[in-house]
Structure formats: structure tokens, C-alpha cells
C-alpha positions in Angstrom: 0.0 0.0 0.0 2.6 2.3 0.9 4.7 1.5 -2.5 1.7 2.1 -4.3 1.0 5.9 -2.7 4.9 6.7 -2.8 4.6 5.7 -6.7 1.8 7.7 -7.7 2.9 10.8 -5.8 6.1 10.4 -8.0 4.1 10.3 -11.5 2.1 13.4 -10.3 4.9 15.5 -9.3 6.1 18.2 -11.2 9.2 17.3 -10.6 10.0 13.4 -11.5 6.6 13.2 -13.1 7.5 13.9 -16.5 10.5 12.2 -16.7 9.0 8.8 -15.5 6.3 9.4 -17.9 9.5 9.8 -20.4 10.9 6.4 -19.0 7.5 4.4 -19.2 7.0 5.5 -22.8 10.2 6.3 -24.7 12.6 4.1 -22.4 15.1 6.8 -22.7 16.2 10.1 -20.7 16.3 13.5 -21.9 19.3 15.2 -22.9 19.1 18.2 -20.5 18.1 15.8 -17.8 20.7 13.8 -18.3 23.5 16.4 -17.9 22.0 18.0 -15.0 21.6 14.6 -13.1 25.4 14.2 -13.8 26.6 17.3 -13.0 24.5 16.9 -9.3 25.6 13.8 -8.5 29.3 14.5 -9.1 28.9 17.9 -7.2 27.3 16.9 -4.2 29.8 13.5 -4.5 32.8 16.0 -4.6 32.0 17.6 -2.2 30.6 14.7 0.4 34.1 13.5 0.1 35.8 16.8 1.0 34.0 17.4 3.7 33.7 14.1 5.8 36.0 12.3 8.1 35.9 8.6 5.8 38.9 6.7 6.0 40.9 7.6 2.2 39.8 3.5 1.5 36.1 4.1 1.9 36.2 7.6 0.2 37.9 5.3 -3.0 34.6 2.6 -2.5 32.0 5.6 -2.2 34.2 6.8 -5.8 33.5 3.6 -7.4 30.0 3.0 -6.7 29.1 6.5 -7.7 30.8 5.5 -11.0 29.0 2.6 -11.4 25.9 4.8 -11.2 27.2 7.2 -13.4 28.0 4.4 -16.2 24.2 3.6 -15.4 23.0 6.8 -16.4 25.2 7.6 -19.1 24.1 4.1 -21.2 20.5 4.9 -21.1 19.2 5.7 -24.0 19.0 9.6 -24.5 16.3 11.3 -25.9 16.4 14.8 -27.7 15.0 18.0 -25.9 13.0 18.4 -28.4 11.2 15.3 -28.5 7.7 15.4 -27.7 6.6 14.8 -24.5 5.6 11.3 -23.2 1.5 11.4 -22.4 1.2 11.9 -18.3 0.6 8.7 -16.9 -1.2 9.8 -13.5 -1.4 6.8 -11.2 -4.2 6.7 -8.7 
């Protein structure tokens, strides 16, 4: 019950909404999306790791997951910025 309500305040958000709706019909990722999610992960990564007290061996295995998940979200398929937009799947 509780996945179900966390799931379809995802699709209606303004936020994640469209781009899940992009994901469900397209199978792909926006361009512009893309990027950004890139550029945030690596900046708030970067700086995570300058700020903490980690031992330099788990700051390396925090580095190589967060590459894993950037080599996750650089393969997916990308769609243009100009595609058009995936119909809004609004889930009840």
C-alpha cells in the first residue's frame, strides 16, 4: 500500500513526473536531464568526500560506486530536448 502511494505521488509530481512518464513510454532520458543529473551527482559526491572524516579506502569505494551509477546513467538511452513529450501517466 505504501509502494503504491509513494509511486503515484512520484508520477504526479512536477518534478520526477515527466520524466518517469518519459521512462514508461520512450525508455530513454532526456538530454538536458541527463547532464543535470550528472553534473549533481558529481557535485554533491565532490563535495561529500571533501567534507567528511571517511577513511581515504572508503572515500575510493564511495568513488567507485558513484561510478558505477554514473556508467548507469550515461548508457540509457537519450532522448532529444525536443522530442515530444511522453502522455502523463497519472497513477491513482
Amino acid at each position: 500500500m505504501l509502494f503504491r502511494s509513494i509511486h503515484a505521488w512520484l508520477h504526479r509530481s512536477r518534478w520526477f513526473g515527466p520524466t518517469l512518464d518519459d521512462w514508461q513510454h520512450y525508455h530513454g532520458i532526456r538530454r538536458s536531464v541527463k547532464y543535470r543529473t550528472v553534473l549533481l551527482v558529481a557535485a554533491v559526491v565532490a563535495t561529500s568526500l571533501v567534507l567528511n572524516s571517511l577513511p581515504w579506502w572508503l572515500k575510493y569505494a564511495v568513488l567507485g560506486l558513484v561510478a558505477c551509477g554514473l556508467y548507469v546513467i550515461w548508457t540509457v538511452p537519450t532522448l532529444p530536448d525536443d522530442a515530444p513529450r511522453a502522455p502523463r501517466t497519472i497513477v491513482e
